[in-house]
HTML snippet that shows the backbone in 3Dmol.js (N, CA, C, O; Angstrom):
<script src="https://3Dmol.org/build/3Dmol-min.js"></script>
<div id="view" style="width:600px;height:400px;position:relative"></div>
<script>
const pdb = `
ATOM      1  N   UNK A   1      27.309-100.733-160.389  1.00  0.00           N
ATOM      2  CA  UNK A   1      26.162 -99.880-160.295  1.00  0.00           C
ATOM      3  C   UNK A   1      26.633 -98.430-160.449  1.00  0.00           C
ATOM      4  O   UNK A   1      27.670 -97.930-160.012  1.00  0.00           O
ATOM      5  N   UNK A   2      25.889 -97.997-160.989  1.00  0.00           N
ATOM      6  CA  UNK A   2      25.956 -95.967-161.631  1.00  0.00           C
ATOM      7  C   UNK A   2      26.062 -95.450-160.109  1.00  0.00           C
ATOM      8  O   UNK A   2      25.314 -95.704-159.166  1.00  0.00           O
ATOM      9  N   UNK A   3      27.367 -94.541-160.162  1.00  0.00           N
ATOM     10  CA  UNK A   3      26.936 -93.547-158.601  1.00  0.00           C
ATOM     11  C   UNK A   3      25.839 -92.578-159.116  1.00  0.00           C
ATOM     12  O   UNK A   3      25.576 -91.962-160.149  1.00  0.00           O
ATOM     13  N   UNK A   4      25.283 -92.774-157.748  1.00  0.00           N
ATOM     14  CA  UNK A   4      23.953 -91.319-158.203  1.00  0.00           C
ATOM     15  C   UNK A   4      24.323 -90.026-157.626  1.00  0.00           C
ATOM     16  O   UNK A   4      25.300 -89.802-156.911  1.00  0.00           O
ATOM     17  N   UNK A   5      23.045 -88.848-158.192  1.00  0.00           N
ATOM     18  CA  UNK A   5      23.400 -87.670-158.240  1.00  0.00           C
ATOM     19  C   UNK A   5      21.965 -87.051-157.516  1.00  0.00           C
ATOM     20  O   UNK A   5      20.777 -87.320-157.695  1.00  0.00           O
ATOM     21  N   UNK A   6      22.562 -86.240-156.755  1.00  0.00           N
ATOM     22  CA  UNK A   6      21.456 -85.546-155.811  1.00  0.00           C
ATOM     23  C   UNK A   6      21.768 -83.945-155.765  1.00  0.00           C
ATOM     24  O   UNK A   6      22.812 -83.531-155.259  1.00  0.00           O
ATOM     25  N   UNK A   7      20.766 -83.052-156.342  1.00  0.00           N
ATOM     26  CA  UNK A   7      21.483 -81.587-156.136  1.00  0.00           C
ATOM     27  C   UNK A   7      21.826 -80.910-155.080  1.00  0.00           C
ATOM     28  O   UNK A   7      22.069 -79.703-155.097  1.00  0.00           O
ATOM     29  N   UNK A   8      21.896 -82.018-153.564  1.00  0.00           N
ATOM     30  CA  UNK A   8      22.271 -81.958-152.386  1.00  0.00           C
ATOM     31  C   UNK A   8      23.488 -82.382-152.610  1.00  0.00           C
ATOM     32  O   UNK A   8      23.486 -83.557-152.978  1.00  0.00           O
ATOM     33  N   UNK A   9      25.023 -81.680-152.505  1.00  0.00           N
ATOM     34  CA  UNK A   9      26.139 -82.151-152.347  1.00  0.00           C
ATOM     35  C   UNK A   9      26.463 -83.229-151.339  1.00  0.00           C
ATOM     36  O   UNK A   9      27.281 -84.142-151.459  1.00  0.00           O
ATOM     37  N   UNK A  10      25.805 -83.000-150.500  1.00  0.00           N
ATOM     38  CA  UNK A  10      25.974 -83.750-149.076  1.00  0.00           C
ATOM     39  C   UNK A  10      25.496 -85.130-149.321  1.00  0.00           C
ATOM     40  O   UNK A  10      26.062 -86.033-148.705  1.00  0.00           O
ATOM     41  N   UNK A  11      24.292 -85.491-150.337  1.00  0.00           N
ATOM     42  CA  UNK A  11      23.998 -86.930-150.698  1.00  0.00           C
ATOM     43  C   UNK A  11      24.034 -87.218-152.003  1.00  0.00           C
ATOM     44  O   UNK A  11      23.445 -88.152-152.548  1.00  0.00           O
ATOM     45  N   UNK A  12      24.937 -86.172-152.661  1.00  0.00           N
ATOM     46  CA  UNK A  12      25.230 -86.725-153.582  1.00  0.00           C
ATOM     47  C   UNK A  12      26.864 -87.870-154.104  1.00  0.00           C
ATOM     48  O   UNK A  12      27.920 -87.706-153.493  1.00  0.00           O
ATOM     49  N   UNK A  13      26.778 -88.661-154.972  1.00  0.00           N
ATOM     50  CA  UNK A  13      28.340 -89.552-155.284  1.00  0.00           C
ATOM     51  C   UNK A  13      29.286 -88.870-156.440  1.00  0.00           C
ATOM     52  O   UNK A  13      30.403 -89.157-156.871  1.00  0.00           O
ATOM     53  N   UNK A  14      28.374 -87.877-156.736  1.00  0.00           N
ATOM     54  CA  UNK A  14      28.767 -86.793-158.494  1.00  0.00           C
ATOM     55  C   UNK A  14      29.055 -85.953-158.499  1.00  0.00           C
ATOM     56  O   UNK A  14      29.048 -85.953-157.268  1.00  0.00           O
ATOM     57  N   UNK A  15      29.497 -84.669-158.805  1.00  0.00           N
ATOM     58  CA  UNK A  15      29.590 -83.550-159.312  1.00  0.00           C
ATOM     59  C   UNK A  15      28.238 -83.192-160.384  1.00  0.00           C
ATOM     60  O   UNK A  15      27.718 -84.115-161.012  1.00  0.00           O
ATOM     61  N   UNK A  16      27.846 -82.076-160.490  1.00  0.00           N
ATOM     62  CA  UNK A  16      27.011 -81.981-161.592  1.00  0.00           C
ATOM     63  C   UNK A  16      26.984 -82.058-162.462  1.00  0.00           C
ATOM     64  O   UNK A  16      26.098 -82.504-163.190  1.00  0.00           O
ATOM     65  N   UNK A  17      29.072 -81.168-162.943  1.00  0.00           N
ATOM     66  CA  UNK A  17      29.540 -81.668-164.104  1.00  0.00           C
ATOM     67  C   UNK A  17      29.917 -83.144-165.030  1.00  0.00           C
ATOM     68  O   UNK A  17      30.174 -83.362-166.214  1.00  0.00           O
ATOM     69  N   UNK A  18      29.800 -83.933-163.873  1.00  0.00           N
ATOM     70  CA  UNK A  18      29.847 -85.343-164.051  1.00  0.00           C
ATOM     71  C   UNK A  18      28.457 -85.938-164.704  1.00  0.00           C
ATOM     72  O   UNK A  18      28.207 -86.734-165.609  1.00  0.00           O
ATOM     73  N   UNK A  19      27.686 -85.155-163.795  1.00  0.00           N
ATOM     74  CA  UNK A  19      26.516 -85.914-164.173  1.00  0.00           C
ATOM     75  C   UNK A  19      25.960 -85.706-165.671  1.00  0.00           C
ATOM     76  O   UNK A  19      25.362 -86.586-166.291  1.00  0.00           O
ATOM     77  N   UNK A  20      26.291 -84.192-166.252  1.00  0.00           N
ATOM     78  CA  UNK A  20      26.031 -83.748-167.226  1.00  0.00           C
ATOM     79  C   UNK A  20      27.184 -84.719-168.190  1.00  0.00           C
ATOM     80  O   UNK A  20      26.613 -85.518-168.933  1.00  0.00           O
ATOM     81  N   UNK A  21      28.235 -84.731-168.234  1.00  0.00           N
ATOM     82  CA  UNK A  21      29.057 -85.757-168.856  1.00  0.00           C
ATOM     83  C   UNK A  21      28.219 -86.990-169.042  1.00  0.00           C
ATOM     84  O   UNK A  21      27.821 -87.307-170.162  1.00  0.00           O
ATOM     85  N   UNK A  22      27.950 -87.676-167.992  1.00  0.00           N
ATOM     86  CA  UNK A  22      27.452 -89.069-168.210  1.00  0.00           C
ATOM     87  C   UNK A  22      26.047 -88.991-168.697  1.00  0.00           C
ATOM     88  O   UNK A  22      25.564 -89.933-169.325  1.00  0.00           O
ATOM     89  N   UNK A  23      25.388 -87.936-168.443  1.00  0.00           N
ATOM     90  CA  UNK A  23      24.111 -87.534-169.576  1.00  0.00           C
ATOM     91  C   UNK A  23      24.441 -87.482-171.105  1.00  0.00           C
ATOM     92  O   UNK A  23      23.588 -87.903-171.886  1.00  0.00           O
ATOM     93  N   UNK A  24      25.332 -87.113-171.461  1.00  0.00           N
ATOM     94  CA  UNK A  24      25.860 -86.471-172.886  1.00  0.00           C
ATOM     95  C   UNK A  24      25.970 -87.957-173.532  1.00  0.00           C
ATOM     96  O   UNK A  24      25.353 -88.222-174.565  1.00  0.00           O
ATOM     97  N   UNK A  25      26.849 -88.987-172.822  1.00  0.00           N
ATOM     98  CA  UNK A  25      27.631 -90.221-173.268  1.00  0.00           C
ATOM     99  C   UNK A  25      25.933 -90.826-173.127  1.00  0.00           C
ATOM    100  O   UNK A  25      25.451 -91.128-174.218  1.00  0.00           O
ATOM    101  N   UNK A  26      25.089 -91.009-172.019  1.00  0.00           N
ATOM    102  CA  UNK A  26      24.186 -91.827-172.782  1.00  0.00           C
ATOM    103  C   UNK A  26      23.333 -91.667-173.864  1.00  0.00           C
ATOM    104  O   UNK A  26      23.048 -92.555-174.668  1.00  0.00           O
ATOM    105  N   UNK A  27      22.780 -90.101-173.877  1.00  0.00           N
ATOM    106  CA  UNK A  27      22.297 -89.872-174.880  1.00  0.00           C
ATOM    107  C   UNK A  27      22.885 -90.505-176.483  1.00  0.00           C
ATOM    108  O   UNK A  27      22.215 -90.983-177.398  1.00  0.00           O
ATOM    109  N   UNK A  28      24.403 -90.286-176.390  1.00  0.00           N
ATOM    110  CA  UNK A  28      24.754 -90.527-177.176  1.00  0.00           C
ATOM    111  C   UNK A  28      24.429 -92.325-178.073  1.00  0.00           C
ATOM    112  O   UNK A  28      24.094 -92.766-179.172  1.00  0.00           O
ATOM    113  N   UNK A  29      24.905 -92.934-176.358  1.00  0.00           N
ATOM    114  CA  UNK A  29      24.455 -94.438-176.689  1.00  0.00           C
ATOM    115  C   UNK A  29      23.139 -94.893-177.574  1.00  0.00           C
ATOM    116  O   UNK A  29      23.097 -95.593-178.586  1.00  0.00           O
ATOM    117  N   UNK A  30      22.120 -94.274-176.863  1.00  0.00           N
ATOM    118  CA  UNK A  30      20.880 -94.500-176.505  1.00  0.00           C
ATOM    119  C   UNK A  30      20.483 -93.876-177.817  1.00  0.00           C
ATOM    120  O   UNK A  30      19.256 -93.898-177.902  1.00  0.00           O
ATOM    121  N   UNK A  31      21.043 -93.333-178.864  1.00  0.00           N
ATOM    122  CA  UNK A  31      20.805 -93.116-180.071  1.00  0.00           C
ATOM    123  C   UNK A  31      20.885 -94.006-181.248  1.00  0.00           C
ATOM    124  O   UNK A  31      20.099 -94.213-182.173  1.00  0.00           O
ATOM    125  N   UNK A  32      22.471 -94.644-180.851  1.00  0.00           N
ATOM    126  CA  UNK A  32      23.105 -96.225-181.016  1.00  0.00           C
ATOM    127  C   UNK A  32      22.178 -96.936-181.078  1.00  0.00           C
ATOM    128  O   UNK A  32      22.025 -97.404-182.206  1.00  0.00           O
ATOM    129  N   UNK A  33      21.022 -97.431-179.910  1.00  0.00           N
ATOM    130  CA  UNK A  33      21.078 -98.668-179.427  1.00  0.00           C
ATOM    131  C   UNK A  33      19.391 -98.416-180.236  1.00  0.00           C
ATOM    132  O   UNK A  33      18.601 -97.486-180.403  1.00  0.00           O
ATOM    133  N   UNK A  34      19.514-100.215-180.644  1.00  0.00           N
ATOM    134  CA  UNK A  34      18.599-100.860-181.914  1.00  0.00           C
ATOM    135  C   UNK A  34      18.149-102.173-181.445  1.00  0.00           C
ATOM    136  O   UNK A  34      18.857-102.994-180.860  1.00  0.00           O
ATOM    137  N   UNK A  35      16.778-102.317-181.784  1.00  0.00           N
ATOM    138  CA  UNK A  35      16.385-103.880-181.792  1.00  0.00           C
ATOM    139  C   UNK A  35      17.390-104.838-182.405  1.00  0.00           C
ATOM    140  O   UNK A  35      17.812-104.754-183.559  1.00  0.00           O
ATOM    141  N   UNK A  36      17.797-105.946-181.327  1.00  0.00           N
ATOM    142  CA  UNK A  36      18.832-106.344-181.861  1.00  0.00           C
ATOM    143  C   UNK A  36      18.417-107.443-182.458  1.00  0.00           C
ATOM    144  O   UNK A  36      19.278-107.957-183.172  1.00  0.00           O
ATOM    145  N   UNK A  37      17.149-108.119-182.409  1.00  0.00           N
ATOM    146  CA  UNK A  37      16.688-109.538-182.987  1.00  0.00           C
ATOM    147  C   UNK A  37      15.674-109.115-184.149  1.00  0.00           C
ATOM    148  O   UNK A  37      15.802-109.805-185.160  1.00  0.00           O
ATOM    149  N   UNK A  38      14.958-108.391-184.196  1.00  0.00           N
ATOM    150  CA  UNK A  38      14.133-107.941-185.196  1.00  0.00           C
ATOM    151  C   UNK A  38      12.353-108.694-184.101  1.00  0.00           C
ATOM    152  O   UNK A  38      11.273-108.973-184.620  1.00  0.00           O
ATOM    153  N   UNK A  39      12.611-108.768-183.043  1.00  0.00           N
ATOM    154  CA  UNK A  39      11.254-108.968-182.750  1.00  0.00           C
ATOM    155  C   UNK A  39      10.445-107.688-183.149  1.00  0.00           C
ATOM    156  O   UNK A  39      10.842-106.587-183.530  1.00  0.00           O
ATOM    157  N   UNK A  40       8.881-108.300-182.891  1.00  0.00           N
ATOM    158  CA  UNK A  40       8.039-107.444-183.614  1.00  0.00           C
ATOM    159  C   UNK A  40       7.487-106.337-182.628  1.00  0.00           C
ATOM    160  O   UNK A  40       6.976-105.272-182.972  1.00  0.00           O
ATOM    161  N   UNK A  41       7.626-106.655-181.725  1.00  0.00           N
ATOM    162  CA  UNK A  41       7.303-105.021-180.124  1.00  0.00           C
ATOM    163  C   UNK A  41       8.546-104.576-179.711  1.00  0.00           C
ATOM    164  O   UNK A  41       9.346-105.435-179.339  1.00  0.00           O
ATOM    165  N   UNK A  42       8.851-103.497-179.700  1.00  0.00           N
ATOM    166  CA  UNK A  42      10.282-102.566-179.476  1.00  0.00           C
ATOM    167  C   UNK A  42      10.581-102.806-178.065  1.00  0.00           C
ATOM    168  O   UNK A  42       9.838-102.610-177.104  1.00  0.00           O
ATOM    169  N   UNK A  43      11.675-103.220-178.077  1.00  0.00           N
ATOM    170  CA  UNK A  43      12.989-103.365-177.033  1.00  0.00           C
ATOM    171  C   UNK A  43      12.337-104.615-175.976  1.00  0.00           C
ATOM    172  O   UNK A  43      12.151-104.776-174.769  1.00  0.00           O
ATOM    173  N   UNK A  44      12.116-105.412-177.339  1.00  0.00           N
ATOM    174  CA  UNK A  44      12.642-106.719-176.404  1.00  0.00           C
ATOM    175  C   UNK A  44      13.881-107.177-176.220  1.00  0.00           C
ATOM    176  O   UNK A  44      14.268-108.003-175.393  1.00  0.00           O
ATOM    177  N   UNK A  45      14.738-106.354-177.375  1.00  0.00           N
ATOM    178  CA  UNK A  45      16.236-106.998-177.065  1.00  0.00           C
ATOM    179  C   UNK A  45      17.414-105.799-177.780  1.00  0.00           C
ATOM    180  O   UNK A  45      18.161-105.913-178.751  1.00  0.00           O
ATOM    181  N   UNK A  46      17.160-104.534-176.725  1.00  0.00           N
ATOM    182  CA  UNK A  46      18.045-103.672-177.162  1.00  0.00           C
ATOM    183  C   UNK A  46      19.457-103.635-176.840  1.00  0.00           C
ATOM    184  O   UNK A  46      19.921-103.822-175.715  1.00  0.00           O
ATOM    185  N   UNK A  47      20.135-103.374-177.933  1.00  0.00           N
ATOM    186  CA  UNK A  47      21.674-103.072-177.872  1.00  0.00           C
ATOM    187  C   UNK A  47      22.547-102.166-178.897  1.00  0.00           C
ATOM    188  O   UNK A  47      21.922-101.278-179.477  1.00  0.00           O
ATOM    189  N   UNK A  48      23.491-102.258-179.088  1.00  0.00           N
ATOM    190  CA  UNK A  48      24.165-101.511-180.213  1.00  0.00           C
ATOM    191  C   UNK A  48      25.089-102.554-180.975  1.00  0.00           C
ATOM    192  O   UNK A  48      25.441-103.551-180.345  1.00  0.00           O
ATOM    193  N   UNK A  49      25.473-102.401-182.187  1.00  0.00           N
ATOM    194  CA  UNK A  49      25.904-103.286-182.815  1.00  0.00           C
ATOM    195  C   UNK A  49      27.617-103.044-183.009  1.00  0.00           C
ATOM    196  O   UNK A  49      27.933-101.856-183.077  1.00  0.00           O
ATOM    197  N   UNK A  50      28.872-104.153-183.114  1.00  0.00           N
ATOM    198  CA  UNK A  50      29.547-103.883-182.478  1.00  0.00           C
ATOM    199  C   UNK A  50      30.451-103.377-183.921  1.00  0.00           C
ATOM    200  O   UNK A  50      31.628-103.023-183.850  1.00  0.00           O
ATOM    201  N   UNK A  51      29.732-103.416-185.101  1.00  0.00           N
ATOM    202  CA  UNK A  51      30.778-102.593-185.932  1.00  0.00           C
ATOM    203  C   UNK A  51      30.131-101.111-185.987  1.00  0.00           C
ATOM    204  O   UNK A  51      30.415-100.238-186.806  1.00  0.00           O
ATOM    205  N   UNK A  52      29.078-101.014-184.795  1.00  0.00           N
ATOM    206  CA  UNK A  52      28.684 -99.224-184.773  1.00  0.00           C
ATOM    207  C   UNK A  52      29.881 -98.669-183.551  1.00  0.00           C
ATOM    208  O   UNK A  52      29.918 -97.492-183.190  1.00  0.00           O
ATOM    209  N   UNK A  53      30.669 -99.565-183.098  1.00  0.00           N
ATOM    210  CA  UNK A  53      31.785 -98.910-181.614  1.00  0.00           C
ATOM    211  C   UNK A  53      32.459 -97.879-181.956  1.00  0.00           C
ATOM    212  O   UNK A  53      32.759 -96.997-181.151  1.00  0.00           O
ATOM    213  N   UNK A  54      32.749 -97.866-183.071  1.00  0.00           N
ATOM    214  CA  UNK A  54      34.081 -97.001-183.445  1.00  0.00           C
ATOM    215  C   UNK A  54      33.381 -95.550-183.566  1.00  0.00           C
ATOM    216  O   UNK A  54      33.701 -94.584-182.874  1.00  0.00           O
ATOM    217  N   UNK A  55      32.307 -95.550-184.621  1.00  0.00           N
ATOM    218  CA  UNK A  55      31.378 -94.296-185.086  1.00  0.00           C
ATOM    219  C   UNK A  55      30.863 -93.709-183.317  1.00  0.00           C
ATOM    220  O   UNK A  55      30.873 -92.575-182.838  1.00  0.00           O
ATOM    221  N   UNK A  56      30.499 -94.891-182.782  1.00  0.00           N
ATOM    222  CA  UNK A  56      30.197 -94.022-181.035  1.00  0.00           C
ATOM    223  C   UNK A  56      31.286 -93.471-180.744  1.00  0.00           C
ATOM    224  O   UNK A  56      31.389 -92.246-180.813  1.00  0.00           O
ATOM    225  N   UNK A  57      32.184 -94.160-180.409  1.00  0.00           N
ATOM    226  CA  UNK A  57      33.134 -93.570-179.761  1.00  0.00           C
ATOM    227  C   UNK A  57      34.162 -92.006-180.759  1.00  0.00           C
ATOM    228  O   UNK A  57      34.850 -91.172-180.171  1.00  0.00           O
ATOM    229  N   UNK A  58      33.962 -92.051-182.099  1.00  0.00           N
ATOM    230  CA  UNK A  58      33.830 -90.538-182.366  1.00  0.00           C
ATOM    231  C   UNK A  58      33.094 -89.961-182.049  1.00  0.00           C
ATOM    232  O   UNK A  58      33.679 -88.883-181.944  1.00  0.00           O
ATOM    233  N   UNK A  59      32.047 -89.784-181.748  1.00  0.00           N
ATOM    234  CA  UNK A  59      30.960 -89.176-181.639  1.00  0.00           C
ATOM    235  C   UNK A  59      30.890 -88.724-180.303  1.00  0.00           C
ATOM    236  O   UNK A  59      30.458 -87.589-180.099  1.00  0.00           O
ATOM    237  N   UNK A  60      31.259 -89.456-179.338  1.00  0.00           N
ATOM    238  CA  UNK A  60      31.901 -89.299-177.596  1.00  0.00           C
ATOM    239  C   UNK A  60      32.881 -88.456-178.109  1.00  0.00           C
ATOM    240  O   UNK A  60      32.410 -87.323-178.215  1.00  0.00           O
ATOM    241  N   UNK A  61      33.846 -88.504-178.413  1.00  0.00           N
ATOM    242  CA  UNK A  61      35.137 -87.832-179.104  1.00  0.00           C
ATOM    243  C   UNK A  61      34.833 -86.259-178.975  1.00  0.00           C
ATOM    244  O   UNK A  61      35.257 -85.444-178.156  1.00  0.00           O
ATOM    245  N   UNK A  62      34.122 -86.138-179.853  1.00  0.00           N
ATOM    246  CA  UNK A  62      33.913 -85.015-181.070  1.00  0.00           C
ATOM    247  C   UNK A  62      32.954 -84.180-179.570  1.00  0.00           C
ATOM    248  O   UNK A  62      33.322 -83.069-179.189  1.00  0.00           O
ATOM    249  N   UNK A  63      31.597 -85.006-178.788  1.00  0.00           N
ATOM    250  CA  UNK A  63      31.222 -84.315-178.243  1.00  0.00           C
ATOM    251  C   UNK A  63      31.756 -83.470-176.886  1.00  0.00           C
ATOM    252  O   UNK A  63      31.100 -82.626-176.274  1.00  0.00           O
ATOM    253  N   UNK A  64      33.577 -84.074-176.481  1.00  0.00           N
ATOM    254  CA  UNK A  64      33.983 -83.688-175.362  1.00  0.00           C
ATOM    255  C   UNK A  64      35.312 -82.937-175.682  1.00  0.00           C
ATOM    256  O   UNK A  64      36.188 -82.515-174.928  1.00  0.00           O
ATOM    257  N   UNK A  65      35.196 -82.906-176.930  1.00  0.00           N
ATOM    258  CA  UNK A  65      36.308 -82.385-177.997  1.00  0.00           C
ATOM    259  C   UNK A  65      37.957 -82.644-177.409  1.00  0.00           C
ATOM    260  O   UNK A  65      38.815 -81.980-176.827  1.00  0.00           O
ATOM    261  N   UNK A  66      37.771 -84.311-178.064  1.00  0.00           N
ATOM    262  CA  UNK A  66      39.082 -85.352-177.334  1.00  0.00           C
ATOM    263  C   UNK A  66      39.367 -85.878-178.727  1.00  0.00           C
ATOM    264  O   UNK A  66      40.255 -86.712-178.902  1.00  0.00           O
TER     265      UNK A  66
END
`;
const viewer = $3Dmol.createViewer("view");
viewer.addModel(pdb, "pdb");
viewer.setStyle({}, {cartoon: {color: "spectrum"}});
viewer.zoomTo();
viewer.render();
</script>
């Protein structure tokens, strides 16, 4: 399970900068990710496809400049 983030330090599990990191990486995903069966109503079966890994993970790369 995701630690969560509270702009209360005291209840929060994150840093902000963390949180903004793990914002960046899903966005990124979540750009990736495609109907994976071709049903006909959107996201009955979302995912990313696994010869798109490499192009994500530049793209993570490039956005944390690694």
């Amino acid at each position: 399970m995701a630690r969560w983030f509270n702009e209360d330090p005291e209840y929060s599990q994150i840093t902000p900068e963390e949180k903004a990191k793990r914002d960046r990486i899903v966005a990124i995903m979540s750009k990736w990710t495609q109907e994976m069966e071709g049903y006909s109503y959107l996201g009955s079966n979302p995912g990313v496809k696994e010869d798109d890994y490499e192009d994500i993970a530049e793209e993570i790369m490039a956005a944390f400049k690694i």
